[in-house]
Legacy VTK file of the C-alpha trace (Angstrom):
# vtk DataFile Version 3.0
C-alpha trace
ASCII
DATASET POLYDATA
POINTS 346 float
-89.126 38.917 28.104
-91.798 36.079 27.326
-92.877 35.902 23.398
-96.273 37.032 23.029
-98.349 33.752 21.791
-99.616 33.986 18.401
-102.434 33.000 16.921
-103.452 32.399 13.196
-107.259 33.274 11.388
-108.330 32.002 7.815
-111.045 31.684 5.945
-111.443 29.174 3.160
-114.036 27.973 0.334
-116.944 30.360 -0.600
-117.289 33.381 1.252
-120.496 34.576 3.076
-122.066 37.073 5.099
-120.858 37.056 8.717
-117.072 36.362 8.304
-115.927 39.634 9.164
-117.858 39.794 12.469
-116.332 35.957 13.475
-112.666 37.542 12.264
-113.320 40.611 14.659
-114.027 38.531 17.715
-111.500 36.316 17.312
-108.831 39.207 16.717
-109.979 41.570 19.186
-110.387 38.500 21.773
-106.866 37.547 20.823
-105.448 40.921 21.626
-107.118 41.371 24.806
-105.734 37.921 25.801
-102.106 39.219 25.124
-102.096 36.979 21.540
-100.807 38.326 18.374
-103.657 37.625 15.697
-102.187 36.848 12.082
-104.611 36.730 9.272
-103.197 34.130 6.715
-104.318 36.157 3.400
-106.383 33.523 0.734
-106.850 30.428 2.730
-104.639 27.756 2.797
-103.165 29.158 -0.158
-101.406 31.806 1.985
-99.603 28.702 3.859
-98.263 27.335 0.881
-94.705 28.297 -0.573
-91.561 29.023 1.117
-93.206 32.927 1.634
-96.440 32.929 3.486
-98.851 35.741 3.274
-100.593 37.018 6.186
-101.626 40.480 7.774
-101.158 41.474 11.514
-104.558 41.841 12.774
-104.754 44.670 15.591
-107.539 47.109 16.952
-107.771 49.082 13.798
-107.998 47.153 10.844
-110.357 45.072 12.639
-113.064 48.088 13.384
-115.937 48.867 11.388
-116.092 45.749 9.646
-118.972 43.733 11.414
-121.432 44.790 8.925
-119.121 44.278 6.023
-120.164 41.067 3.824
-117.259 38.954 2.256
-113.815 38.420 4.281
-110.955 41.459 4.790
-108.243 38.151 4.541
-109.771 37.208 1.065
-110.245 33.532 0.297
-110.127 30.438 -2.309
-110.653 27.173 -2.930
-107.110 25.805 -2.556
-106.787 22.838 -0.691
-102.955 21.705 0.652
-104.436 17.921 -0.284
-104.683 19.081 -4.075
-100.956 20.689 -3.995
-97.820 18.733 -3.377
-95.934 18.241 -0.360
-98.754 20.711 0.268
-99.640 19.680 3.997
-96.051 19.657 4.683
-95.868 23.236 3.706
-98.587 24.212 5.664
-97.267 22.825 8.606
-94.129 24.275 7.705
-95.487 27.834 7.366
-97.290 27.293 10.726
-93.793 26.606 12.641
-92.118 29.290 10.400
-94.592 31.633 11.876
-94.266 30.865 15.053
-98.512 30.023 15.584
-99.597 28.340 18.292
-102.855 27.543 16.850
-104.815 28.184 13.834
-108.397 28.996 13.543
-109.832 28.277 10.579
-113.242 29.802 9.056
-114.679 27.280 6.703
-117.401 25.025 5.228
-117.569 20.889 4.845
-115.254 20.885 2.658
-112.364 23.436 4.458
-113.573 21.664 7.994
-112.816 17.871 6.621
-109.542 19.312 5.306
-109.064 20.699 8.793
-109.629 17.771 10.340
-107.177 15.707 8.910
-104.474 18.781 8.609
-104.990 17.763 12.905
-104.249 14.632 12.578
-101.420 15.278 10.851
-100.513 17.348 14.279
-101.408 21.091 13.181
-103.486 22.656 16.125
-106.494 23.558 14.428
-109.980 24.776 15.637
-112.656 25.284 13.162
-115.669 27.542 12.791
-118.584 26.340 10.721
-119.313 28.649 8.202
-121.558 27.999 4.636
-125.005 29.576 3.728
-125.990 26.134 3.049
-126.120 25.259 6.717
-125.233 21.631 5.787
-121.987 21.252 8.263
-122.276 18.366 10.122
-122.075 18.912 14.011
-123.944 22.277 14.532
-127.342 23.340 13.965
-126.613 26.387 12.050
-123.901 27.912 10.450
-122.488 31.547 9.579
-124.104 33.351 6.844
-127.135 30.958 6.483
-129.823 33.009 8.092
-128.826 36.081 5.729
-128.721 33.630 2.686
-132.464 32.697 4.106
-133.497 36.579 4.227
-132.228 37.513 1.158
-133.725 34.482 -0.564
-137.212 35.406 1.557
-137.460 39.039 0.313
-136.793 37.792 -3.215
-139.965 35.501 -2.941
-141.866 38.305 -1.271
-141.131 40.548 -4.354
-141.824 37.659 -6.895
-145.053 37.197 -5.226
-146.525 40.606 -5.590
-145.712 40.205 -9.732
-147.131 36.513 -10.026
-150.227 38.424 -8.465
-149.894 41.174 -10.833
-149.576 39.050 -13.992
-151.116 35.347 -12.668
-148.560 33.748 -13.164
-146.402 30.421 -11.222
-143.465 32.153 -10.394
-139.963 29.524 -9.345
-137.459 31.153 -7.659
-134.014 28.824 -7.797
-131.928 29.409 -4.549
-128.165 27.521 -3.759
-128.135 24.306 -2.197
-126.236 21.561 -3.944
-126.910 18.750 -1.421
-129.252 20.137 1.096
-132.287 22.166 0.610
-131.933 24.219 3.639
-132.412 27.981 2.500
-135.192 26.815 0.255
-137.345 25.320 3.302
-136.816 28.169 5.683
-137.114 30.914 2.988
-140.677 28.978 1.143
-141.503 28.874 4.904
-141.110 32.137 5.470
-142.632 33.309 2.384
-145.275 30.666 2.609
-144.431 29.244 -0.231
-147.182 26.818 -2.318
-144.320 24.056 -2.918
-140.378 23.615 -2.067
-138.241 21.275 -3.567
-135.000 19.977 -1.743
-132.247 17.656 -2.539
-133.433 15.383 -0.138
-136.338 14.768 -2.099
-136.109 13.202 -5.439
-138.773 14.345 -7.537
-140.188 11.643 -9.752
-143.133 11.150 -12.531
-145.493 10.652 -9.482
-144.606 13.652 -7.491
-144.235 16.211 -10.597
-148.159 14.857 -11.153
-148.518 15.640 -7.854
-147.295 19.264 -7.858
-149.419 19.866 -11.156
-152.543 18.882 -9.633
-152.065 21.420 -6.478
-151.799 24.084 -9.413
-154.654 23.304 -10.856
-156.651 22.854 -7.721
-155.395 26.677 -6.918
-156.736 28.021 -9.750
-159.959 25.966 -9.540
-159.937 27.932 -6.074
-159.524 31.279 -7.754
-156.343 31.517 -6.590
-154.557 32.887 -10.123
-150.731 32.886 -8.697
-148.518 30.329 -7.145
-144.604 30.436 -6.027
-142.418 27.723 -6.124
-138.801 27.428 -4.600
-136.314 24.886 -5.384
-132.755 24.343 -4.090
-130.407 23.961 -6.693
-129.438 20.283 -6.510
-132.924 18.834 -6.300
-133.156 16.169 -8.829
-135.829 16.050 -11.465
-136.318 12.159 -13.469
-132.834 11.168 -11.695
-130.547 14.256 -13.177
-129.063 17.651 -11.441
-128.861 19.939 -13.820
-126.072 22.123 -14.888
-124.981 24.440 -17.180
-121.697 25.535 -19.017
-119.255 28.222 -17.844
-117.133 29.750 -20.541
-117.912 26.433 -22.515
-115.622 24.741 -19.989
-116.700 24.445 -16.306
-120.078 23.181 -15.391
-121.730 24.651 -12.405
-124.784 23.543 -10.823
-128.052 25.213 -11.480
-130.895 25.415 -14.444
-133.396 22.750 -12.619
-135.739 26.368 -12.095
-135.672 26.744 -15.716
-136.525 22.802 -16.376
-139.123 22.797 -14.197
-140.581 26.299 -15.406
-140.737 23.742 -19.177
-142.717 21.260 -17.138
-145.215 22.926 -16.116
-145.699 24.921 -19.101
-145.849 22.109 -21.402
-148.676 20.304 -18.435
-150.311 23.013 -18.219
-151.728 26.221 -19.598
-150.375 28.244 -16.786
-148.344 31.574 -17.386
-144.920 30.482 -15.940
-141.296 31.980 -15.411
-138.385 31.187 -13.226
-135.784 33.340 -11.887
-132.289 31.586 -9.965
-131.372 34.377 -7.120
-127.588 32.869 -7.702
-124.330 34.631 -5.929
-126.694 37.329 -4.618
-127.160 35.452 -1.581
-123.292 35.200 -0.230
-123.090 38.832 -0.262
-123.494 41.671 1.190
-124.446 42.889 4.888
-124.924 39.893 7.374
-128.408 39.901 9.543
-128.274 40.564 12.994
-128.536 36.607 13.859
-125.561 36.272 12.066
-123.072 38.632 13.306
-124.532 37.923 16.952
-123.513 33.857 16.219
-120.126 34.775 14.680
-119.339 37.378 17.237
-119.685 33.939 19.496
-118.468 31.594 17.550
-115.383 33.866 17.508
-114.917 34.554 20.884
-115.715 30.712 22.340
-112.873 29.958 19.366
-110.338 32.149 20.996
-111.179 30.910 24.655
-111.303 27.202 24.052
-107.392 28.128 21.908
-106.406 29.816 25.401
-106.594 26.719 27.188
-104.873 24.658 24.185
-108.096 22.600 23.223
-107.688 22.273 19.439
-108.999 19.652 17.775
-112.829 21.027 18.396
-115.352 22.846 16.195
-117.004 25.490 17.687
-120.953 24.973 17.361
-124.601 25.616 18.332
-126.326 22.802 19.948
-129.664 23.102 21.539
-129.174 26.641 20.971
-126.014 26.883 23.363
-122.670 27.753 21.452
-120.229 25.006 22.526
-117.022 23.470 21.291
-117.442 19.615 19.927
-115.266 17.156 18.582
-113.591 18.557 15.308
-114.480 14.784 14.149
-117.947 15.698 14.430
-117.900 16.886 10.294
-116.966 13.574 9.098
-119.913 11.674 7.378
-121.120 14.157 4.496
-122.591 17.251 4.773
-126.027 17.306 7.336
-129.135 16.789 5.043
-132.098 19.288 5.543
-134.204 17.800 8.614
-137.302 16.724 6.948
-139.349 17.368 10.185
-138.843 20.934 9.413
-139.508 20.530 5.770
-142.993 18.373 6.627
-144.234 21.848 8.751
-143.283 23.505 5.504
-145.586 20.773 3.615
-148.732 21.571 5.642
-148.862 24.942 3.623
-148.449 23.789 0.317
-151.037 24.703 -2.338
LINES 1 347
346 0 1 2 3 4 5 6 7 8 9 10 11 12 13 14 15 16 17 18 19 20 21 22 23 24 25 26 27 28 29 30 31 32 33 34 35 36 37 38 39 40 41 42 43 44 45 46 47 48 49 50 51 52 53 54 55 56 57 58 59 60 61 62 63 64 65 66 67 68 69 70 71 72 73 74 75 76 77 78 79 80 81 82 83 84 85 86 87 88 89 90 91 92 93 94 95 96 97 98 99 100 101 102 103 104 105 106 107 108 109 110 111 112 113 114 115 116 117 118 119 120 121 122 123 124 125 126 127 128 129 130 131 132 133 134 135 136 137 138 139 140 141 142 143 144 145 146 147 148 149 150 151 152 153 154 155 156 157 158 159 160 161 162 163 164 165 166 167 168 169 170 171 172 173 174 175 176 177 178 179 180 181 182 183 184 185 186 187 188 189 190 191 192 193 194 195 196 197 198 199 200 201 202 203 204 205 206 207 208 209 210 211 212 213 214 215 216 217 218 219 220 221 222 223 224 225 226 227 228 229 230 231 232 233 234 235 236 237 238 239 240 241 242 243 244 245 246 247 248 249 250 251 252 253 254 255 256 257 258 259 260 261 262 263 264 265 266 267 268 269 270 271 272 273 274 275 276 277 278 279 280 281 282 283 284 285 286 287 288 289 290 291 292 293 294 295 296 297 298 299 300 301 302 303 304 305 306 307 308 309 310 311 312 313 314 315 316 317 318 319 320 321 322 323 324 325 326 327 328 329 330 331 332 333 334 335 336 337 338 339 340 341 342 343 344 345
């Protein structure tokens, strides 16, 4: 009798809404295909050691968990590059099991580590996945539209209390290099001003922001919302703050800003960063749809033995590309999108 084929599922780096629904397709595809579908437990980190932890995936324990926010196979932040001899155990583990392929659920960072875990000869495809949209290669990625939702009814109930109170209200959303959630959300919520990483935000543009206050309330226009991405840059810093006195972790340039324009100005300001909220918690619609695709053109393209590819959206098609295709950095906001944004400003 002919050994079922076997195919391998993990997700790696931060999770996000929408991994759930990509793990269901690619299981239940899997099965129907005549595949066993193993779910390697935390990442890479279930690849590593002489014992590998993983989970048979089957018809059950994949049902009723397309809504579900987070990932049933758990993840981290281990990469096999930061362990010893830890490629070699992956590709160990990968033989051991008896895979045929791995597909792996992950952002820039878990794709580039993909991409060279190929080149060392694992068969890998990858699935762009980060609320940050910033993978290069595909025009959006899982778990960014529901990071953009969340983030847009958070401005919509800041702006009915800067109303109430006339006051600027900032709202401080994630992205450490690109200012994607805070252009679509501000758009969305037709934000007075967004700042991005992709922007630095001198002397001249701060003056610049002030002024559109004050010409609001000149207006008699008593309110005004402002988003900013995490990683913009204010006077050539990113600011951080301390975790447990130890670990410093991006954020606080709401807060600095909120100083700005209270020392400028005599305007009643506050800030609020909408932090982890926005990885949890029930994916949108768009976003199980795209990973319920992403998933299945995963498990097709691994049918015919065509790793090496990442599965993306381009021109709003879902298609398989060159795994290569994430080299070069993470994929900066486009700043044609961000200039429609402008035109509503103030």
């Amino acid at each position: 009798m002919e050994q079922r084929k076997r195919i391998g599922i993990l997700t790696s780096g931060g999770d996000c809404p929408g991994l759930n629904a990509a793990i269901r397709a690619v299981a239940k595809t899997a099965i129907a295909s005549g595949y066993d579908a193993i779910g390697i437990i935390r990442g890479w980190q279930g690849l590593l050691g002489e014992k590998s932890n993983i989970i048979l995936l089957d018809r059950i324990n994949t049902s009723g968990i397309i809504d579900r926010g987070g990932t049933i196979l758990s993840t981290s932040r281990t990469s096999p590059f930061d362990i010893k001899d830890g490629p070699q155990q992956v590709i160990n583990s990968v033989k051991r099991l008896g895979l045929d392929g791995l597909i792996v659920l992950g952002g820039d960072g878990t794709l580039n580590c993909s991409l060279e875990m190929y080149e060392l000869g694992l068969p890998i495809i990858g699935i762009p996945k980060t609320i940050d949209n910033d993978v290069r290669g595909t025009e959006y990625c899982i778990g960014f539209q529901t990071a953009v939702q969340v983030a847009t009814d958070a401005l919509d109930r800041l702006r009915s209390t800067a109303a109430s109170h006339h006051r600027v209200m900032i709202l401080e959303v994630m992205g450490r290099n690109a200012g994607w959630i805070a252009t679509y959300a501000g758009m969305a919520n037709g934000a007075d001003y967004i700042l991005i990483p992709e922007i630095v935000m001198d002397d001249k543009k701060i003056g610049t922001l002030i002024e559109m206050l004050t010409a609001r309330n000149k207006r008699g226009i008593s309110f005004s919302i402002i988003v900013v991405a995490e990683g913009t840059v204010i006077d050539g810093t990113k600011y951080s703050y301390n975790v447990d006195g130890k670990t410093s972790k991006l954020g606080g340039v709401g807060r600095y800003l909120a100083e700005i324009i209270s020392e400028r100005t005599d305007f009643n300001t506050r800030f609020s960063a909408l932090g982890y909220v926005q990885r949890g918690g029930t994916p949108v619609a768009y976003d199980r749809s795209l990973a319920t695709h992403f998933g299945v053109k995963a498990m097709q393209i691994a049918k015919e033995g065509k790793y090496g590819r990442l599965i993306a959206l381009k021109n709003n098609k879902v298609r398989d590309v060159p795994l290569e295709d994430v080299r070069g950095g993470i994929r900066p906001c486009s700043l044609k999108i961000y200039n429609i944004a402008e035109k509503f400003f103030g």
